[in-house]
C-alpha positions in Angstrom: -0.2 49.3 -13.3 -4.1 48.7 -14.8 -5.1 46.3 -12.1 -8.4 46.3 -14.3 -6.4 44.6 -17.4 -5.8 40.9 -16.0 -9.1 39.0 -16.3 -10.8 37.7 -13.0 -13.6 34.8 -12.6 -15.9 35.1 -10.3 -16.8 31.8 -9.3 -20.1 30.9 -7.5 -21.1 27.4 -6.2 -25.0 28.1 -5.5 -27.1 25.8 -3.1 -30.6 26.3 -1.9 -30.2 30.3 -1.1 -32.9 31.7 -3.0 -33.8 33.9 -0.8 -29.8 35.6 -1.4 -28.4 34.3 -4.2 -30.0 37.8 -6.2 -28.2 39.9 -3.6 -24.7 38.2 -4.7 -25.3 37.9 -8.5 -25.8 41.7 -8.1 -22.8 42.4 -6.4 -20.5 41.0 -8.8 -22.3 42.9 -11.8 -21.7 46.1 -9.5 -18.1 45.6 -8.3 -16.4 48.6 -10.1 -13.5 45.8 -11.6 -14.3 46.1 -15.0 -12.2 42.8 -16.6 -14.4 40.1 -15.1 -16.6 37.2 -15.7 -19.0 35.1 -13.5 -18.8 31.9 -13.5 -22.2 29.9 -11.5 -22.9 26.0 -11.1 -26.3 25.4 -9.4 -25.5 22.4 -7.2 -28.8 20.5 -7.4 -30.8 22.9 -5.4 -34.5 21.9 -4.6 -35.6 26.1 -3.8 -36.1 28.5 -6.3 -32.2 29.3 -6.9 -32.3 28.1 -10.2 -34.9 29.6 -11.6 -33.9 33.4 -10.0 -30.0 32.8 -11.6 -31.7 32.1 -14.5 -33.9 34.9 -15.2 -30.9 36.7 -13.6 -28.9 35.7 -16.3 -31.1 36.3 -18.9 -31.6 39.8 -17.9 -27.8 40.7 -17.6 -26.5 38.1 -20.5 -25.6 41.4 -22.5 -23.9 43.5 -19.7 -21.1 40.5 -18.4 -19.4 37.3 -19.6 -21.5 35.0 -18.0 -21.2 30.6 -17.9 -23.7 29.1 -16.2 -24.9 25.4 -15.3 -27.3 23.5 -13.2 -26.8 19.7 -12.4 -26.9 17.1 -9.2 -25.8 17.9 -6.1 -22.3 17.1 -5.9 -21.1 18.8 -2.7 -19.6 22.4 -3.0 -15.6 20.4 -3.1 -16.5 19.1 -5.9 -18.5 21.9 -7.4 -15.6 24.3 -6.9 -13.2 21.9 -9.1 -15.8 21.9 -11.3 -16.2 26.4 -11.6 -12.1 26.1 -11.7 -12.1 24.1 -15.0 -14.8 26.4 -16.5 -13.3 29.4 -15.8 -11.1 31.8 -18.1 -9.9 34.3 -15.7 -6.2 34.9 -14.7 -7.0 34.7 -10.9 -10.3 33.2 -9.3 -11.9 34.5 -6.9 -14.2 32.4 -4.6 -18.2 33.7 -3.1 -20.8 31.5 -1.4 -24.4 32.3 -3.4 -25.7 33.5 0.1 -22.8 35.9 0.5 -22.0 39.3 -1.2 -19.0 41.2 -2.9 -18.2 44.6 -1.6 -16.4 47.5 -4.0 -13.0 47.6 -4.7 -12.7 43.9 -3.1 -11.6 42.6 -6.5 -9.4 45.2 -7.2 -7.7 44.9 -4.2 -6.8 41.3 -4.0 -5.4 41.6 -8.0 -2.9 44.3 -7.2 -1.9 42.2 -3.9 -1.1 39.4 -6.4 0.2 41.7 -8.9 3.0 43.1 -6.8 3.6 40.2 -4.7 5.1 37.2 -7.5 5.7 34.3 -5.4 2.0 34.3 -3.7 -0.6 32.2 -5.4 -3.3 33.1 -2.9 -4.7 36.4 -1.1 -7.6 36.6 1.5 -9.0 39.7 3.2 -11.7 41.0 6.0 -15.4 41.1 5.3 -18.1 42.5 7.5 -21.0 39.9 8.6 -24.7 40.6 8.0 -27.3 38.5 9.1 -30.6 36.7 7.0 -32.2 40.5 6.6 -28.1 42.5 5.6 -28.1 44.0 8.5 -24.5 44.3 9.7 -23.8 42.5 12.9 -19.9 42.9 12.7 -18.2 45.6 11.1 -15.3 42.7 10.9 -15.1 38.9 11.0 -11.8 38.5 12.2 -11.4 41.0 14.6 -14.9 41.2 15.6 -16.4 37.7 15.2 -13.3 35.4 15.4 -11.6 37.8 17.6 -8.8 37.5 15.7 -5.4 39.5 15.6 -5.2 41.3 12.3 -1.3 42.1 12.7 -0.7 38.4 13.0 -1.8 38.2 8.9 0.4 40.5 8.3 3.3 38.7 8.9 4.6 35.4 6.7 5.6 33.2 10.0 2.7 34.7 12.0 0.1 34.3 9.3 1.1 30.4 9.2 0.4 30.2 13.3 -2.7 31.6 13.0 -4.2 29.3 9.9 -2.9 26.2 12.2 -3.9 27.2 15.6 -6.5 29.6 15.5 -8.2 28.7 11.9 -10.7 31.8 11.6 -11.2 32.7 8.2 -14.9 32.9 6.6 -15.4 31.4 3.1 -16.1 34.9 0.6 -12.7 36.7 1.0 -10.2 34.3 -1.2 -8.8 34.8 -4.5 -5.8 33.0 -6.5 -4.2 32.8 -9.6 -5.8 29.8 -11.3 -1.9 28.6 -12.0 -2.3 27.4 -8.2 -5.0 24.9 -9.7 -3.9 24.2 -12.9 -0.2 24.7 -12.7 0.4 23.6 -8.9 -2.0 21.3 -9.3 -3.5 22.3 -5.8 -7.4 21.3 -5.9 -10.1 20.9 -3.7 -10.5 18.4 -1.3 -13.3 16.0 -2.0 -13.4 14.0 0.3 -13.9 17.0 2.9 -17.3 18.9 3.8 -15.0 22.0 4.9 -12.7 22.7 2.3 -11.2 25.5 3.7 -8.7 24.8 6.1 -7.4 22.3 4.3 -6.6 24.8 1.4 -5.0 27.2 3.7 -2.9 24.7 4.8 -1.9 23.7 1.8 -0.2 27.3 1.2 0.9 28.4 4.2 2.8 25.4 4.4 4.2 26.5 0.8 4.6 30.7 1.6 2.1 30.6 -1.1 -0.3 33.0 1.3 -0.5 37.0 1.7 -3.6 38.5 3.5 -4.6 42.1 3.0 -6.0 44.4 5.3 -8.9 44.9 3.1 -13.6 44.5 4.1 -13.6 42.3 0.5 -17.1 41.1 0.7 -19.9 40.5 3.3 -20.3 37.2 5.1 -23.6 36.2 5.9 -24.5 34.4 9.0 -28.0 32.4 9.0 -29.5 29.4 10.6 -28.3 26.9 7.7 -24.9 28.1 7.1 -23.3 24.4 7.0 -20.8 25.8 10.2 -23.6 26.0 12.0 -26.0 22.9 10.6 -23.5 20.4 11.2 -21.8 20.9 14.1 -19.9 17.0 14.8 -19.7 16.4 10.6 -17.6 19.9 10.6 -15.5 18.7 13.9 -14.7 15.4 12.3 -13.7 17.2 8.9 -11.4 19.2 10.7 -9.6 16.2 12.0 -9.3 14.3 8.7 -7.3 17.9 7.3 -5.0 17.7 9.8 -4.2 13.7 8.7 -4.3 15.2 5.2 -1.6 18.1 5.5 0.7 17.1 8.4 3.4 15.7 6.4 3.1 19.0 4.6 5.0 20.8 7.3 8.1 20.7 9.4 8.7 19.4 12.9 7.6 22.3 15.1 4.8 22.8 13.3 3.4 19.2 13.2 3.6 19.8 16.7 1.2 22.3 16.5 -1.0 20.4 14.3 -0.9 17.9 16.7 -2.0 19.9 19.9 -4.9 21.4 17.5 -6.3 18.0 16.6 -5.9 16.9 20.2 -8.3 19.9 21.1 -10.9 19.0 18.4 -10.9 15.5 19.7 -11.9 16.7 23.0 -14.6 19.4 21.8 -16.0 16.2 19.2 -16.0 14.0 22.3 -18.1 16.5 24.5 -20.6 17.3 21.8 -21.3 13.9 21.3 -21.6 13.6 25.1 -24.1 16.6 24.8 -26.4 15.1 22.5 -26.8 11.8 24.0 -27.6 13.5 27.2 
């Protein structure tokens, strides 16, 4: 099978990160998947990010298919929608402008998809550098979530682990655009984190696979949103689980349940914290 004959966008919802948003334009031009195009909305940024894409663009327009747009903030929800409807490609696959693409990420996630019909979604590993690439984890789940890689592995597992021990970072996900335009599964709008809610979505569907696979590099920095707004994140967190809990079957509400009981306490005690 040519896993380099189905076409794949690259999607990129860029925000203020001109100080790496050259770092991840190059790494899509470099990824070794040869049937690609990048797909970039600049979400109202007020640094330099439009201009570098830009002049990025206009120094690369002849060596990929590239569509590109600046506009108003929106929020990166709606932004996302937004890439979706402009993009061409067979599958999408999803990067932050302040995060990277590692080799053979692409091509991995395509075959996954390839020889697995009845998922519409994949998600791998990624290593995590910090503001100057240096690596600080050789792998977010294992070595920054602390998560159990076997447990992906597994259809019944992998749905435990999105629902009680949600650990995923944003530049590792790809799906066929039939999830969007067929499925009719978007993103949430009305969340800052649209993430989780996502992953909920499929898992509560089978519609997930995961493979054991570094994808891209996740960067960790002082205004990654995770870490920028704290309480806002917490609170988002709970309105998914409103969101998707009639999504799933009894034992599993339960779960949902116990994991929005623990974000109410860790909400509660943050607010504590700051009015102290």
């Amino acid at each position: 099978m040519n896993t380099n004959s189905s076409l794949v966008s690259i999607i990129i919802p860029a925000y203020n990160h001109g100080k790496y948003v050259l770092k991840a334009l190059e790494s899509v031009l470099d990824d070794n998947y040869k049937n690609k195009e990048l797909v970039i909305i600049d979400d109202g940024s007020t640094d330099e990010t439009n201009n570098l894409i830009s002049i990025w663009i206009e120094n690369h327009k002849n060596e990929l298919n590239i569509k590109y747009k600046s506009r108003n903030n929106r929020g990166v929800s709606k932004t996302l929608n937004e890439l979706i409807e402009m993009a061409d490609g067979e599958y999408i696959c999803i990067i932050a402008s302040d995060d990277y693409l590692l080799n053979n990420g692409i091509r991995r996630r395509v075959e996954y998809l390839e020889n697995n019909i009845t998922k519409m979604a994949v998600f791998g590993d990624c290593i995590v550098v910090n503001q100057d690439n240096v690596t600080t984890y050789q792998s977010a789940l294992k070595d920054y979530y602390k998560a159990n890689l076997e447990n992906y592995k597994d259809d019944n597992r992998l749905k435990n682990e999105i629902i009680m021990r949600w650990s995923v970072p944003g530049p590792v996900f790809m799906a066929r655009k039939d999830l969007y335009t067929k499925y009719k599964i978007f993103y949430n709008e009305k969340l800052i984190g649209e993430d989780w809610d996502m992953f909920l979505k499929l898992v509560s569907k089978n519609y997930l696979g995961f493979v054991d696979f570094k994808v891209s590099a996740y960067r960790l920095h002082n205004s990654n949103t995770c870490i920028s707004f704290e309480n806002k994140i917490l609170l988002d967190r709970v309105k998914t689980i409103f969101y998707n809990i009639n999504l799933f079957k009894f034992t599993d509400k339960t779960k949902l349940i116990y994991v929005l009981f623990r974000f109410n306490i860790k909400l509660f005690n943050s607010v504590l914290r700051k009015e102290k």
